[in-house]
C-alpha positions as CSV (number, residue, x, y, z in Angstrom):
1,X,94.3,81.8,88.9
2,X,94.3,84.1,85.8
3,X,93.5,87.4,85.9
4,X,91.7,89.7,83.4
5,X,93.3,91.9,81.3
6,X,92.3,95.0,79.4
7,X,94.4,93.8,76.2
8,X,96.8,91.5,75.0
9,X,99.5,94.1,75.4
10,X,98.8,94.4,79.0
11,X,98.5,90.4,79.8
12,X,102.0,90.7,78.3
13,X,103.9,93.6,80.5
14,X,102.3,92.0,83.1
15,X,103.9,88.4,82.7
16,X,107.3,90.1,81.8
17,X,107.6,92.4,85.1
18,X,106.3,88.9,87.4
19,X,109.1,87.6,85.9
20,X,111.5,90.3,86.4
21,X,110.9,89.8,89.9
22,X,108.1,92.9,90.5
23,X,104.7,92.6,92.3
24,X,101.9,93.4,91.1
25,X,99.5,96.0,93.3
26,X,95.9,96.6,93.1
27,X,94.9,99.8,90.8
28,X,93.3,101.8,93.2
29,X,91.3,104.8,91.4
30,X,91.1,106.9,94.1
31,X,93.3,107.7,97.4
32,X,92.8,110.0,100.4
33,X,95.7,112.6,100.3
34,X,95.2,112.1,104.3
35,X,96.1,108.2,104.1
36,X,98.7,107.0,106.7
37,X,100.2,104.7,104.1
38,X,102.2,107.5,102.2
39,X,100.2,106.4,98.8
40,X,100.1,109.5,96.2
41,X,99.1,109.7,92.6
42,X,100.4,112.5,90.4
43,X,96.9,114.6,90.2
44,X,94.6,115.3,93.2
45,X,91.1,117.3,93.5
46,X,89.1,118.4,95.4
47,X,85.9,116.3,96.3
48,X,82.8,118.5,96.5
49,X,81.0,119.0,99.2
50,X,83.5,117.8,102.0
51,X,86.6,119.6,100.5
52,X,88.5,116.5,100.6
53,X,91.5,116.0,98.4
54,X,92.0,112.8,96.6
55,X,94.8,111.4,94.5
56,X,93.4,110.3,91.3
57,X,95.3,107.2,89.3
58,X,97.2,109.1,86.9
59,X,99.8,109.5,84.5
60,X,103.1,110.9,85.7
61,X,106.6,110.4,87.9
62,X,105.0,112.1,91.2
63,X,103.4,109.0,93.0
64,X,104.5,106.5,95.7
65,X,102.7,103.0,95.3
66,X,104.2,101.3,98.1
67,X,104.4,101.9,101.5
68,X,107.9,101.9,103.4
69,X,106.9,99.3,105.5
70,X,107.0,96.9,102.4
71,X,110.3,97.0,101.8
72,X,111.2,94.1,103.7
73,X,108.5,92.1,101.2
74,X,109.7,93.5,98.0
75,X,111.5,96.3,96.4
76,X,109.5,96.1,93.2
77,X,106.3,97.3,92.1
78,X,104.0,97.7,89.4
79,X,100.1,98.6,89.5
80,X,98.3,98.4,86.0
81,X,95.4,100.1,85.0
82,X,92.6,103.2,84.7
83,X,94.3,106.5,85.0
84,X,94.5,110.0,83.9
85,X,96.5,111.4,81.5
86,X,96.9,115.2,80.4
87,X,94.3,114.9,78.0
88,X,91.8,111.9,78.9
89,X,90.9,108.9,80.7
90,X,93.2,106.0,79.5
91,X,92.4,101.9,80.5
92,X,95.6,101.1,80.6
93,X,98.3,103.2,82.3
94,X,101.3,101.4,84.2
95,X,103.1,102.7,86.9
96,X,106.3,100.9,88.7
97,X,108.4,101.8,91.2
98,X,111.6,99.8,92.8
99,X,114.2,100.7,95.1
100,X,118.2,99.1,95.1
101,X,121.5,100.0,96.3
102,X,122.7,101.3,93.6
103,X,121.2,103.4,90.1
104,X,122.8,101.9,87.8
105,X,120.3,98.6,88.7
106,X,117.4,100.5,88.4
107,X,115.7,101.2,84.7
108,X,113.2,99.6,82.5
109,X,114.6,101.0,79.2
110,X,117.4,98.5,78.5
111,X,114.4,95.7,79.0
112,X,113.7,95.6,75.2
113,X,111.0,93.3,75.4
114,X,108.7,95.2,77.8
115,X,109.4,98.2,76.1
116,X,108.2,96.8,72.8
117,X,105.0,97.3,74.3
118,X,104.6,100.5,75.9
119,X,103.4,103.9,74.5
120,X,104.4,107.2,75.9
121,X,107.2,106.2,78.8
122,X,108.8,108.2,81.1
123,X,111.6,107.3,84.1
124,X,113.3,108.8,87.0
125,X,115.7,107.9,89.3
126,X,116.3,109.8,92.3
127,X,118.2,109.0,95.9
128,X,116.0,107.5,98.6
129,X,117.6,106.9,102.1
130,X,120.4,104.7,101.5
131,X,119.5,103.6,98.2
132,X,117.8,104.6,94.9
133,X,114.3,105.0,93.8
134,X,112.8,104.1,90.5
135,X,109.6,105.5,89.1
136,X,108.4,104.8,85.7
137,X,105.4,105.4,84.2
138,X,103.8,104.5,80.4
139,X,100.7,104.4,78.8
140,X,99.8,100.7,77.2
141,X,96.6,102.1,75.5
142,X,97.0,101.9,71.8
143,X,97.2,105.2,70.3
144,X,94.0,106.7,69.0
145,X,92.4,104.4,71.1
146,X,89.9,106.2,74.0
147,X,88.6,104.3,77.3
């Protein structure tokens, strides 16, 4: 089955992280800062009138896409889609994250090929239990170009 894509560009990234082994997970907009899952987006609001805060989809390192409990399925994850950025909505923001034993496995920016089609990109590795975390983020909107 083929999916839809927003652009050429994206239809790309996606076919190169599949086969680099990551999975692809649904864009959610919106998450409940209450979930039980762990998910988080960079930005959250408030939700008037209940005073609820959400996670919005956003652009930016603080975020957790997968839940622990999925580790045993994968250790790689993408999710690709709407999002905030600083200044506006974008259509195409991707975020990954993927855990290993070691950091010097973990990194998109020596993958030349993806890279070739990502705007603004920013990574982080950081230690996570008994291994590494990855999160990377980048915007596949073309510049100039609004959602």
């Amino acid at each position: 089955m083929k999916l839809l894509f927003g652009s050429e560009r994206s239809e790309r990234v996606t076919e190169i992280l599949d086969g680099m082994g990551y999975m692809r997970l649904l864009d959610l907009p919106a998450i409940p800062e209450s979930n039980a899952m762990g998910f988080r987006y960079q930005e959250s609001f408030e939700i008037a009138p209940a005073g609820d805060s959400w996670y919005l989809r956003s652009y930016g390192l603080r975020f957790n896409l997968a839940s622990p409990r999925w580790l045993r399925t994968s250790k790689k994850w993408y999710s690709l889609g709407w999002g905030l950025d600083p200044s506006r909505e974008q259509r195409e923001i991707l975020l990954v994250q993927a855990w290993e034993s070691s950091p010097e496995r973990l990194g998109l920016r020596s993958h030349t090929e993806l890279m070739e089609h990502l705007g603004d990109y920013t990574e982080a590795v950081e230690s996570a239990g008994a291994g590494y975390c990855l999160r990377a983020a980048a915007l596949l909107d073309p510049p100039g170009d609004s959602a």
